[in-house]
C-alpha positions in Angstrom: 0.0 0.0 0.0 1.2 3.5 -1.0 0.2 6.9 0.2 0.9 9.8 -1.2 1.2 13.3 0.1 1.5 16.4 -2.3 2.4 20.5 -1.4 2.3 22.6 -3.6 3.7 26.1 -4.5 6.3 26.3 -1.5 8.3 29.6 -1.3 11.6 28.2 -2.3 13.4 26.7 -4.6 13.5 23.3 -6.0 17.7 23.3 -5.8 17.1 24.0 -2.3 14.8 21.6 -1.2 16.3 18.5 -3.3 19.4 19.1 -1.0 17.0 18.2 1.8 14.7 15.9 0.2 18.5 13.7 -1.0 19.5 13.4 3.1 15.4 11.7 4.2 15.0 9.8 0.7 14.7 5.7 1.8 14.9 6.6 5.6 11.9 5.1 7.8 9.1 7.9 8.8 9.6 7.8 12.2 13.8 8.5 11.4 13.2 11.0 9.1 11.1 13.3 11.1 13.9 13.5 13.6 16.1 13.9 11.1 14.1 16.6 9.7 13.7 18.2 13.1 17.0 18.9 13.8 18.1 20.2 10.1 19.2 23.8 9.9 17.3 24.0 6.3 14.6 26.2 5.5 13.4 23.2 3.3 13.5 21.0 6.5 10.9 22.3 7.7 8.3 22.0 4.7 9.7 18.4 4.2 8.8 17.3 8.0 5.1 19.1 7.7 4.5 16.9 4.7 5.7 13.9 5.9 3.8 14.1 9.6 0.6 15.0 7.1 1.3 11.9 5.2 1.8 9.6 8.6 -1.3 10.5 9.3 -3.2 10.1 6.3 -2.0 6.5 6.4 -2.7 5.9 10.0 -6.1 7.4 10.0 -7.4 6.4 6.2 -5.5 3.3 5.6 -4.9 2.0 9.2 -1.7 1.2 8.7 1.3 1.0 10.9 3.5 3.6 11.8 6.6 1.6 12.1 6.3 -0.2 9.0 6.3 3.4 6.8 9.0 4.5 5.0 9.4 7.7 2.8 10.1 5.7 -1.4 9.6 8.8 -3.3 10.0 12.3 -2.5 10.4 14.5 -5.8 11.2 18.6 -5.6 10.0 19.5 -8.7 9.7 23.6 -9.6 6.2 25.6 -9.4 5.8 28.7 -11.3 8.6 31.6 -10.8 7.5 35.3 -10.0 8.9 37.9 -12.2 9.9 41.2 -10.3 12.2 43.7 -10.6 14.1 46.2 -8.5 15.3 49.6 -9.1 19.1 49.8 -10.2 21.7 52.1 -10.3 21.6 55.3 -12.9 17.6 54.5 -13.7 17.7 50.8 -14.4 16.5 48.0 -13.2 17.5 44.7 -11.9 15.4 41.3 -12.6 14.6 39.2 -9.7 12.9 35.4 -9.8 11.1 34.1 -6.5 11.1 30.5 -7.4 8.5 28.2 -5.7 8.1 24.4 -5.7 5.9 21.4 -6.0 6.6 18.4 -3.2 5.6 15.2 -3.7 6.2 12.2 -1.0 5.0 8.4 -1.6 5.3 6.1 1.8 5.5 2.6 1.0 4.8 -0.2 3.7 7.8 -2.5 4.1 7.6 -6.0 3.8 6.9 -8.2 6.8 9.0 -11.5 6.7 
């Protein structure tokens, strides 16, 4: 059984949040929220309120166990960019790009031998 947990247009960049998304990739929920917890990362944060939804959608609407979850897909992809600009030196202007992003987690149930 797989659930999946998607947020959408997050206020940063996709570069940024794969670098956070590469350190919890094939950890166990329960590891990666502690993991997560402690990161210095702007990203971190995002990632760990996605993947506590996520827990809890497959507790709640799948009854399935906790300890068994663990995260087998979590994709930063980019969202739309925002154009603006800034005012420059001698009457100019300078372009600016406020990237957002697209998460997407899948938590697989491990096999029981």
């Amino acid at each position: 059984m797989d659930v999946r947990a998607v947020s959408r247009y997050l206020p940063i960049s996709a570069q940024k949040m794969r670098l956070v998304c590469d350190q919890v990739r094939g950890m166990d929920a329960d590891q990666a929220l502690t993991v997560l917890q402690f990161m210095p990362h702007k990203g971190a944060e995002f990632v760990h309120k996605l993947v506590t939804s996520a827990v809890a959608n497959a507790e709640m609407n799948f009854e399935l166990n906790r300890q068994d979850l663990y995260i087998s897909q979590l994709l930063a992809d980019e969202g739309p960019s925002m154009r603006r600009v800034k005012a420059g030196a001698r009457g100019r202007y300078k372009p600016r790009t406020k990237r957002s992003t697209h998460l997407t987690l899948v938590l697989s149930e491990r096999e029981q031998e």
